[in-house]
MIRO-988358 format. One record per residue: residue in three letters; x, y, z of N, C-alpha, C in turn. Coordinates in steps of 0.2 Angstrom, whole numbers, padded with zeros to 4 digits, always signed. Example, Ala and Ser with C-alpha at 12.3 -4.5 7.8 and 13.67 -1.06 7.14 Angstrom:
<atoms>
ALA+0066-0028+0039+0062-0022+0039+0066-0016+0039SER+0064-0011+0035+0068-0005+0036+0064+0000+0039
</atoms>
This chain:
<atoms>
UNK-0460+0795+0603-0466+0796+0599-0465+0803+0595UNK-0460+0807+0597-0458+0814+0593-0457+0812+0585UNK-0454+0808+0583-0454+0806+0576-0459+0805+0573UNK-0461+0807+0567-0466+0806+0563-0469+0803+0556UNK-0471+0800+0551-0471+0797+0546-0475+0793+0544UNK-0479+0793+0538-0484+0795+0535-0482+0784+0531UNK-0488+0782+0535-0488+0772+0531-0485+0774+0525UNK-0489+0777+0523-0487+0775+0514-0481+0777+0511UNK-0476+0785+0517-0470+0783+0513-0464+0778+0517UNK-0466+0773+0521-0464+0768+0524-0466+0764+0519UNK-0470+0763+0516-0472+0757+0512-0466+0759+0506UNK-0467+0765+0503-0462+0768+0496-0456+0765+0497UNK-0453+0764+0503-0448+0764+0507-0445+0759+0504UNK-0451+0753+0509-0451+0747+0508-0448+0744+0503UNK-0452+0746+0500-0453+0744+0492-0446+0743+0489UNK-0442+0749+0487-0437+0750+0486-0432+0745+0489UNK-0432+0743+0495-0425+0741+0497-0427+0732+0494UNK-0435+0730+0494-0436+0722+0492-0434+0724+0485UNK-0436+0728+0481-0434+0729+0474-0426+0727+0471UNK-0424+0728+0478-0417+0727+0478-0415+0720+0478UNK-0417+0718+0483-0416+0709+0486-0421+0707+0480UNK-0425+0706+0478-0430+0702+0474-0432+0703+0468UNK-0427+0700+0462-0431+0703+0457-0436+0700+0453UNK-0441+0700+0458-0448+0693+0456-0453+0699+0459UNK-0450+0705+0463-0455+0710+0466-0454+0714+0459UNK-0462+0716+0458-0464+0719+0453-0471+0724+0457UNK-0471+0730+0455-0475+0735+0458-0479+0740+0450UNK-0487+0739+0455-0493+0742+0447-0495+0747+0450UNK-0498+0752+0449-0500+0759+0451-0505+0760+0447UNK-0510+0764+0448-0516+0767+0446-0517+0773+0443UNK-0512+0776+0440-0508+0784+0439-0510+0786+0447UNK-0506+0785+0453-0507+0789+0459-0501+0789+0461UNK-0495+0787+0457-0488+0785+0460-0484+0788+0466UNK-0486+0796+0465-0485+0801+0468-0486+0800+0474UNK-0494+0798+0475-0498+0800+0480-0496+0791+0485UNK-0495+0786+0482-0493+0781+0485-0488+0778+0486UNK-0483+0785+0486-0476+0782+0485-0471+0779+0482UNK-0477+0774+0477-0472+0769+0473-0470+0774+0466UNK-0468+0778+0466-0464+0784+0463-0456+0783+0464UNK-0456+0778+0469-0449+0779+0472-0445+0772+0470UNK-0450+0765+0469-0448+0760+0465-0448+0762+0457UNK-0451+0765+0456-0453+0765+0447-0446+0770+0445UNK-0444+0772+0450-0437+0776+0448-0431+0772+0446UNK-0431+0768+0453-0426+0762+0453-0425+0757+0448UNK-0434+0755+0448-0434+0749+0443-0439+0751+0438UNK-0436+0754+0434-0442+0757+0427-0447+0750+0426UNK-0442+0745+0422-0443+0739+0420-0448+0736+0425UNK-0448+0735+0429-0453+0732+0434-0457+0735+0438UNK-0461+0742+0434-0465+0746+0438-0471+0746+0432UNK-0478+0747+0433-0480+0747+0426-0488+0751+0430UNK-0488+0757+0425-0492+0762+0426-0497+0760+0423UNK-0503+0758+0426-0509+0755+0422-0513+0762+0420UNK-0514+0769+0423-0517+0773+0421-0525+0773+0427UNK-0529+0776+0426-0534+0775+0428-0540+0768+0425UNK-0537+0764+0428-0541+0757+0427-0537+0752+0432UNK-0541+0753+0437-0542+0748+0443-0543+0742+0444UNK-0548+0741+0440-0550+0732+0436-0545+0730+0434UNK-0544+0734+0430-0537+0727+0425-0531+0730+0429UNK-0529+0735+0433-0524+0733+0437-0522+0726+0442UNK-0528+0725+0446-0529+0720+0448-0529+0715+0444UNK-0534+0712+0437-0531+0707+0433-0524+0706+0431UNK-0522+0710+0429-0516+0709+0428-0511+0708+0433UNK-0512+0711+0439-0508+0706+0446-0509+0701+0446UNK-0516+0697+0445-0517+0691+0445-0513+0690+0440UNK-0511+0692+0435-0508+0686+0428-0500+0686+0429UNK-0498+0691+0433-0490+0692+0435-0491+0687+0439UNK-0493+0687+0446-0493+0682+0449-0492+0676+0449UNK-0497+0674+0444-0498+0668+0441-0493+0664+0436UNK-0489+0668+0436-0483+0670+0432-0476+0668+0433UNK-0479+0667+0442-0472+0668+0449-0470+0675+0450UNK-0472+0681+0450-0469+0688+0451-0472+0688+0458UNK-0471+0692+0460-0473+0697+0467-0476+0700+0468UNK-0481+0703+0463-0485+0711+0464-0488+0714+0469UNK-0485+0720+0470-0489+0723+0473-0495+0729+0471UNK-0498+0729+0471-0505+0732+0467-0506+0738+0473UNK-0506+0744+0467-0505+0751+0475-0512+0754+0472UNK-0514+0759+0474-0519+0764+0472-0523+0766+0478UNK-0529+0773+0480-0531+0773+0484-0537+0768+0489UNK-0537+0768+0493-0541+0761+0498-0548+0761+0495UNK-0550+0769+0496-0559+0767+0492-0559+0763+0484UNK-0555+0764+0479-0554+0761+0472-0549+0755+0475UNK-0546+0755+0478-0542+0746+0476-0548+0742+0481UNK-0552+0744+0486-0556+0738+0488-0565+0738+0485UNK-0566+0747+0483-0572+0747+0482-0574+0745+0472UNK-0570+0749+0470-0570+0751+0462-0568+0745+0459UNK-0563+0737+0463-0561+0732+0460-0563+0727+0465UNK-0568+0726+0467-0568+0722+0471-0572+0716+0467UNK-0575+0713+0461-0576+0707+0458-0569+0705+0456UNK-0564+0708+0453-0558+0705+0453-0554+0705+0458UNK-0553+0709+0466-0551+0705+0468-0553+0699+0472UNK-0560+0699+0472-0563+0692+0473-0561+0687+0470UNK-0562+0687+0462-0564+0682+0459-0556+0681+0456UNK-0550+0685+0453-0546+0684+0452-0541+0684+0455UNK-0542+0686+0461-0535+0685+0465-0537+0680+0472UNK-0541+0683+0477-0542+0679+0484-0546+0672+0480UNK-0550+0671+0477-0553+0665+0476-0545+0660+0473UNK-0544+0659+0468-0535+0658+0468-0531+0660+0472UNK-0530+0662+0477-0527+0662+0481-0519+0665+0478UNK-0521+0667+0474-0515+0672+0472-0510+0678+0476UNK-0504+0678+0475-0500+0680+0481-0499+0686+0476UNK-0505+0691+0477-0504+0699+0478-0505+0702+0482UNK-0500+0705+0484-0502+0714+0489-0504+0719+0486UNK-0512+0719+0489-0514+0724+0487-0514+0729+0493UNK-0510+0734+0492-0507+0741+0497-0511+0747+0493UNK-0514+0748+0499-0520+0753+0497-0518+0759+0504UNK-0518+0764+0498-0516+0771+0504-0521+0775+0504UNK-0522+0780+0507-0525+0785+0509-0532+0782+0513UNK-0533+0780+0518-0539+0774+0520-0541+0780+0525UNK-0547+0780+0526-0550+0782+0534-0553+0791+0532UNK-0554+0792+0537-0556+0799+0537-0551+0803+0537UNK-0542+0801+0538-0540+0809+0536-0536+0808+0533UNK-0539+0806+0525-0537+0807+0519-0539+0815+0519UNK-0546+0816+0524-0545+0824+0524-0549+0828+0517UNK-0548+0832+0516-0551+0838+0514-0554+0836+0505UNK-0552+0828+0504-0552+0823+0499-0561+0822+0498UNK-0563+0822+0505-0572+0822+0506-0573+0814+0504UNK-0578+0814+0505-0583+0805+0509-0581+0802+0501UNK-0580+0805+0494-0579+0803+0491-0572+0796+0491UNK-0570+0800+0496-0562+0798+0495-0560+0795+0502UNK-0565+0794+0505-0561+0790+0513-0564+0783+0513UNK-0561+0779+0511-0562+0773+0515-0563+0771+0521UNK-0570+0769+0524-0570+0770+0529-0575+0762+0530UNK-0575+0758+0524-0578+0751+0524-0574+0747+0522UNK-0567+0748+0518-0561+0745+0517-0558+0738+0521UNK-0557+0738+0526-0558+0734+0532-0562+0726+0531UNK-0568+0729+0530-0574+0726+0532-0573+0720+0525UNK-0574+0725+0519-0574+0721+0512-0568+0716+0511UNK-0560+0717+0516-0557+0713+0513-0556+0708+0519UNK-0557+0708+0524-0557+0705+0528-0564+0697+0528UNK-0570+0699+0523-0573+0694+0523-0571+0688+0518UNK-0567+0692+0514-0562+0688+0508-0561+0681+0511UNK-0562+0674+0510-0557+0669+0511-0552+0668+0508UNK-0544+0669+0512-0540+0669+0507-0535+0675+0510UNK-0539+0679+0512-0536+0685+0511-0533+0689+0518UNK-0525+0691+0519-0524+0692+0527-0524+0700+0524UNK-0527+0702+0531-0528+0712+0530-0521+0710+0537UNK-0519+0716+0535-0514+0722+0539-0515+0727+0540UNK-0515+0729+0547-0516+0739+0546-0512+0742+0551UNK-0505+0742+0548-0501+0744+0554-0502+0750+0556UNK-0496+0751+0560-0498+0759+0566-0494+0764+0564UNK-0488+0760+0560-0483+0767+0562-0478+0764+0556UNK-0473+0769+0554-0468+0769+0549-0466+0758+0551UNK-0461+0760+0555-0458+0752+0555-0460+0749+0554UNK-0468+0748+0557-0471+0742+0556-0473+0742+0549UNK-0475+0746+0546-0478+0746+0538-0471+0741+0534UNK-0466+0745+0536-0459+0744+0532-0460+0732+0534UNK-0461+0733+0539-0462+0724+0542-0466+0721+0538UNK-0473+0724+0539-0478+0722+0536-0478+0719+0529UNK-0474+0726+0524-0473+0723+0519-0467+0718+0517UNK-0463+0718+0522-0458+0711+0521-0464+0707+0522UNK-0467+0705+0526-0471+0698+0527-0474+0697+0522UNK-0480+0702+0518-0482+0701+0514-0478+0698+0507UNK-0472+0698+0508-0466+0694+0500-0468+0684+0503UNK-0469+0684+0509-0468+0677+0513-0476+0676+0513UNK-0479+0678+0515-0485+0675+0513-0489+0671+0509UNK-0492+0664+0507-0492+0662+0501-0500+0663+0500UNK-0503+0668+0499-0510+0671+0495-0509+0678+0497UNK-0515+0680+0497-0518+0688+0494-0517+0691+0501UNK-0514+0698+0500-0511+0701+0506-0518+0708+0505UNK-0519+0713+0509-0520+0718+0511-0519+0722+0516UNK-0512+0729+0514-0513+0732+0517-0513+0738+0516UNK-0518+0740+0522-0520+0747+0523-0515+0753+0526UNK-0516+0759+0524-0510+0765+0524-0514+0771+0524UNK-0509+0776+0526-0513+0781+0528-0511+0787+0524UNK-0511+0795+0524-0510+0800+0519-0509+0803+0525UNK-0509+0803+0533-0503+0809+0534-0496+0808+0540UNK-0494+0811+0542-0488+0808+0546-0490+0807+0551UNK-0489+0800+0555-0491+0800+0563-0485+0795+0567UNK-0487+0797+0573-0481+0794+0577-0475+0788+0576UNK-0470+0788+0574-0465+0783+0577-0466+0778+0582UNK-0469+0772+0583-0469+0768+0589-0465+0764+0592UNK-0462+0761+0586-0458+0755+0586-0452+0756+0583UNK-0443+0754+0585-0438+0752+0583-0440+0750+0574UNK-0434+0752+0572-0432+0747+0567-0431+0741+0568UNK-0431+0738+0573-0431+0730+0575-0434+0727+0577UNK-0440+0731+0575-0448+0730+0580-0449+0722+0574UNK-0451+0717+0580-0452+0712+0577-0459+0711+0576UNK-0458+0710+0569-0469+0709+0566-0468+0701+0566UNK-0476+0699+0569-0477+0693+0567-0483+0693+0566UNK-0486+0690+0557-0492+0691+0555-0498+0687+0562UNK-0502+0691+0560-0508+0686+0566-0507+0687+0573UNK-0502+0691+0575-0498+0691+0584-0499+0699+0586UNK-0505+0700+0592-0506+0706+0593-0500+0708+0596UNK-0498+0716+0597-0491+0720+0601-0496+0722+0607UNK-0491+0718+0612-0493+0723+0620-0491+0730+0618UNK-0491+0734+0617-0491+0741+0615-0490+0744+0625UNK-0495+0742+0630-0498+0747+0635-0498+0741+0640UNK-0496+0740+0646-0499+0735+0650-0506+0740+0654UNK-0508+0736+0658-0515+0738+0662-0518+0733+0665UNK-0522+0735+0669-0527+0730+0674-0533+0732+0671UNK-0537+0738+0671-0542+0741+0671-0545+0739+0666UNK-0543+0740+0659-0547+0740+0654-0542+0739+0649UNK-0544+0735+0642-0539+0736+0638-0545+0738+0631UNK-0539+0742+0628-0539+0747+0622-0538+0743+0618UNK-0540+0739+0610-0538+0738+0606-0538+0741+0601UNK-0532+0743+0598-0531+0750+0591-0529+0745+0584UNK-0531+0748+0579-0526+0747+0575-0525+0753+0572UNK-0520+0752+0568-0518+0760+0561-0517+0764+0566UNK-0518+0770+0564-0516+0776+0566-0518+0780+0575UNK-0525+0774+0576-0527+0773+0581-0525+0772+0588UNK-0518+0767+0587-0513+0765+0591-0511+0771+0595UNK-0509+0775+0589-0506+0783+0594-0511+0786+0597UNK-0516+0785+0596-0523+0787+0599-0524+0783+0607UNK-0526+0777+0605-0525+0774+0611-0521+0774+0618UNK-0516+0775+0616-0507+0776+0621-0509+0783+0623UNK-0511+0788+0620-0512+0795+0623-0517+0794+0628UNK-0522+0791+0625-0529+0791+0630-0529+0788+0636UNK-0524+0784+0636-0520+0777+0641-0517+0783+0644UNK-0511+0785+0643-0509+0792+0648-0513+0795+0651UNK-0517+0797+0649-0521+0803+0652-0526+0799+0657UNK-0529+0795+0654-0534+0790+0660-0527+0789+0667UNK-0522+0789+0664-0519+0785+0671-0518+0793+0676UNK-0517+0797+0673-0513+0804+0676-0519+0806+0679UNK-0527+0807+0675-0530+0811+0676-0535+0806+0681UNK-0535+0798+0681-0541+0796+0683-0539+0787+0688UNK-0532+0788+0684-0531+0785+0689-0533+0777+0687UNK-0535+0775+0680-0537+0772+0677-0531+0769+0674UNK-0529+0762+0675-0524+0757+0671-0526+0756+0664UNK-0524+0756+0658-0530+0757+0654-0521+0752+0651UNK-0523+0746+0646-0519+0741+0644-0521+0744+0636UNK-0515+0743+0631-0518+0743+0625-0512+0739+0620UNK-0518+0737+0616-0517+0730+0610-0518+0734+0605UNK-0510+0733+0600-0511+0733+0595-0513+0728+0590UNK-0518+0729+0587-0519+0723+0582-0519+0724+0575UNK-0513+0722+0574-0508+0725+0566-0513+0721+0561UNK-0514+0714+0565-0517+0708+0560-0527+0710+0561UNK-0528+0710+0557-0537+0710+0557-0539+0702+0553UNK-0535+0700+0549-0537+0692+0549-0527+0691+0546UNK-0526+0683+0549-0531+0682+0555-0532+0685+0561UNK-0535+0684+0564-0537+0689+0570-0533+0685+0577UNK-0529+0691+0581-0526+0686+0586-0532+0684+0592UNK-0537+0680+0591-0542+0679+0596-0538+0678+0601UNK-0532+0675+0602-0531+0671+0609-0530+0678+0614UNK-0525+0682+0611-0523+0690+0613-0528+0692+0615UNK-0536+0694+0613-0543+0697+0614-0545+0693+0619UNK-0545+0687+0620-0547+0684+0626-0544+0684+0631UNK-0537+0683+0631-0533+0686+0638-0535+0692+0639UNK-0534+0695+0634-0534+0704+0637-0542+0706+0642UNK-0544+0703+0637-0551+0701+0641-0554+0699+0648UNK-0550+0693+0649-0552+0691+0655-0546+0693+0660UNK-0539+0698+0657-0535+0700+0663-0539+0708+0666UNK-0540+0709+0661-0544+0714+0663-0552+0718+0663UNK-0556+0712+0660-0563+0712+0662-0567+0719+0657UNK-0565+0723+0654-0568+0727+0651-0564+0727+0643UNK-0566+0730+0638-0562+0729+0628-0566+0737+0628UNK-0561+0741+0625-0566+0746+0620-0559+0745+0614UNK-0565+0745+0608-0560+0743+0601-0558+0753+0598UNK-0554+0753+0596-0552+0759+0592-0550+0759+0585UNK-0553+0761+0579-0552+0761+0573-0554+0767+0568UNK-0551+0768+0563-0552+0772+0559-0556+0771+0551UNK-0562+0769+0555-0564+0765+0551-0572+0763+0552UNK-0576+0763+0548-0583+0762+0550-0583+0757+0559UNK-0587+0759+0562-0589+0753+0569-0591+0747+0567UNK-0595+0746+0561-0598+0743+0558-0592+0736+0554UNK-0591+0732+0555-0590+0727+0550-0581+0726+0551UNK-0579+0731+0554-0568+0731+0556-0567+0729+0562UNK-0562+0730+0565-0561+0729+0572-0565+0728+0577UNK-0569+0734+0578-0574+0733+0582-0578+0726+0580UNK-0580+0725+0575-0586+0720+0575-0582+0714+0575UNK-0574+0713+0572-0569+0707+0574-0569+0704+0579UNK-0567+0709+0584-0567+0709+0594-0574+0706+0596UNK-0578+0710+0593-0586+0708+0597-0588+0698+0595UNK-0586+0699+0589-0589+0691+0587-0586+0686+0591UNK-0579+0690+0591-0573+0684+0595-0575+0683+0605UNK-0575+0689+0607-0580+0688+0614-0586+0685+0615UNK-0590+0687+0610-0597+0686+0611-0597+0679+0612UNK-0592+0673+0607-0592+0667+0606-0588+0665+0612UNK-0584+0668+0615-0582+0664+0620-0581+0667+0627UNK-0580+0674+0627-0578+0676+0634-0583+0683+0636UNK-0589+0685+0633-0592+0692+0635-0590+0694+0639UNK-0587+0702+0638-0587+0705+0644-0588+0714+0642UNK-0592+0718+0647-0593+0723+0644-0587+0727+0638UNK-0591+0726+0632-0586+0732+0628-0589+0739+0623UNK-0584+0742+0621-0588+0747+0618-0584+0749+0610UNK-0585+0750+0606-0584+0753+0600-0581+0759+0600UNK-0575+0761+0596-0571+0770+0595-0573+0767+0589UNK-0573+0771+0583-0574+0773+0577-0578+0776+0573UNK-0578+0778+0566-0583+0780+0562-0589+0778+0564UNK-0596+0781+0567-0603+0782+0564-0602+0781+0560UNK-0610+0775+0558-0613+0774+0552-0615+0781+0546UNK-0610+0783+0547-0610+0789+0542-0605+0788+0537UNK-0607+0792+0530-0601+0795+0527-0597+0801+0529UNK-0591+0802+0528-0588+0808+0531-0589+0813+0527UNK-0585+0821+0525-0586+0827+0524-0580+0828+0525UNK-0576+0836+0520-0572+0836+0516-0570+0842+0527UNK-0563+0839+0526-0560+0846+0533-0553+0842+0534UNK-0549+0845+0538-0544+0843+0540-0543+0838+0547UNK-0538+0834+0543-0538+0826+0547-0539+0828+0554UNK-0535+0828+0558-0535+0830+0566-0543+0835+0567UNK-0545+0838+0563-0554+0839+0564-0558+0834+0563UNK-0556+0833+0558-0562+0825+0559-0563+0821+0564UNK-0555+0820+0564-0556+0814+0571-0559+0816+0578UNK-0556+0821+0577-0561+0825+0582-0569+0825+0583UNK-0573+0829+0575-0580+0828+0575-0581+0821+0574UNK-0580+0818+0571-0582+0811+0573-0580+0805+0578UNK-0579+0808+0583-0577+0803+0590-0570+0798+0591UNK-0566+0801+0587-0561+0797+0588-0555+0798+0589UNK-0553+0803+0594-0549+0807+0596-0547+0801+0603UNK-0543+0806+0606-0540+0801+0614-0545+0804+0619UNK-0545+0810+0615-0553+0812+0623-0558+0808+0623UNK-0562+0806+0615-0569+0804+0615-0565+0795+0616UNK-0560+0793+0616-0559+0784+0619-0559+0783+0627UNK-0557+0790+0630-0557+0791+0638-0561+0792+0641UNK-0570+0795+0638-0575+0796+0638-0581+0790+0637UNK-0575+0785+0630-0579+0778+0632-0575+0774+0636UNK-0569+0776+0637-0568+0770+0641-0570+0770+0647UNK-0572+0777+0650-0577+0778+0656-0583+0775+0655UNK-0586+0776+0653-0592+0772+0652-0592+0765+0653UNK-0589+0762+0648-0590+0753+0651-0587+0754+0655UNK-0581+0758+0660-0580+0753+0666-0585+0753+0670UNK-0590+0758+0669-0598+0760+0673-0600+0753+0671UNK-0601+0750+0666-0605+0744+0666-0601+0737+0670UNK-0592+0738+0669-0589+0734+0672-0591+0731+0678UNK-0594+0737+0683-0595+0737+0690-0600+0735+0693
</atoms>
């Protein structure tokens, strides 16, 4: 985990080698090229890059009309504007048609950092996940993003995935095998298990460590790359091998993971759980690793709740 890498310039990565293999992949920007990477297709493939400016709406139409077209797009810009600023289009003109665009949205969660509430998607999650139609991804680490965005060329409708703005751990091989919908045993455990997604994963394996070293605590942790569809079968085993769920996310507690997890137990297997992520709050403008810190979502405050339900466990 010494290695370090930032989703989005995994995704820029991405991009560039399908650009190569596929010339039906075509990449649109929101003048943030820069900041999402796709700076680095639009080098390679002038012709098949196309700088919409500041207009989010009709970048999204227009995915739709390339699509529909037979291209590949993938539609980039930051997470609060591609899910909040366009979301009647990507409602009505992509997930309702079932249109095969990725829309890759970077900078998401609270350590967008010193960017402030204006700028952290922290409901992202929630908005594209009630989509019919629509499979959300939120990988953990470099490789898997680079995966992610191959699936999304194969998938036949509306992709989302979410990316980060700063550089976090290395998890997985370049041979790390992604399978849409299929949670990663990341951590085994008896005790409890952790389910992270995005940046959180690295969160959760630290706070697994330190539970075992400091408490003595088997703490199992699931990565769940896919939020739909959701792997329930994985949430229910994990569930009943180890009798207690705390979810980990960067991202309101409200309406993402957490409330994924919760629906999926409620309905079939209860068993004490508890929520990590954003309070119903908006965030405030500071440095990413202080955030997560003031708002509860560090490895100490997930080893703080995972003590706690195991209190209820017993």
């Amino acid at each position: 985990m010494a290695d370090k890498i930032s989703t989005r310039e995994a995704y820029g990565k991405a991009l560039v080698e399908l650009g190569k293999e596929n010339k039906d992949v075509v990449v649109l920007d929101a003048d943030l090229s820069k900041s999402t990477k796709t700076v680095n297709f639009s080098r390679e493939f002038p012709e098949r890059f196309f700088d919409m400016g500041i207009a989010e709406q009709n970048m999204m139409g227009t995915a739709a009309g390339l699509a529909a077209a037979g291209k590949i797009p993938f539609a980039s810009t930051f997470a609060v504007f591609a899910t909040g600023r366009t979301y009647d289009q990507v409602r009505n003109s992509i997930a309702y048609p079932a249109l095969n665009v990725a829309v890759a949205a970077s900078h998401a969660g609270i350590t967008v950092g010193e960017d402030g509430a204006s700028h952290q998607a922290l409901e992202d999650i929630a908005l594209m996940r009630v989509l019919p139609n629509m499979t959300v991804f939120v990988p953990a680490d470099g490789p898997q993003t680079e995966a992610a965005v191959r699936a999304a060329v194969e998938i036949n409708g509306p992709v989302y995935i979410r990316l980060g703005r700063p550089k976090i751990p290395v998890l997985y091989g370049d041979n790390f095998e992604f399978i849409p919908g299929k949670a990663v045993k990341a951590r085994e455990g008896k005790d409890v298990t952790i389910i992270a997604c995005g940046l959180m994963v690295s969160y959760a394996l630290e706070a697994a460590d330190q539970l075992e070293k400091e408490e003595g605590v088997s703490a199992a942790v699931l990565d769940m790359h896919t939020i739909k569809p959701l792997d329930a079968a994985s949430i229910v085993e994990a569930a009943r091998e180890t009798g207690a769920v705390v979810t980990a996310e960067e991202h309101s507690i409200i309406g993402g993971l957490g409330s994924a997890v919760a629906e999926t137990l409620g309905e079939t297997l209860p068993v004490p759980m508890m929520r990590v992520g954003m309070p119903d709050l908006f965030g405030e403008s500071g440095k990413p690793d202080e955030l997560i810190e003031n708002y509860g979502m560090s490895a100490s405050n997930i080893n703080a709740v995972v003590k706690e339900v195991l209190t209820r466990k017993k």
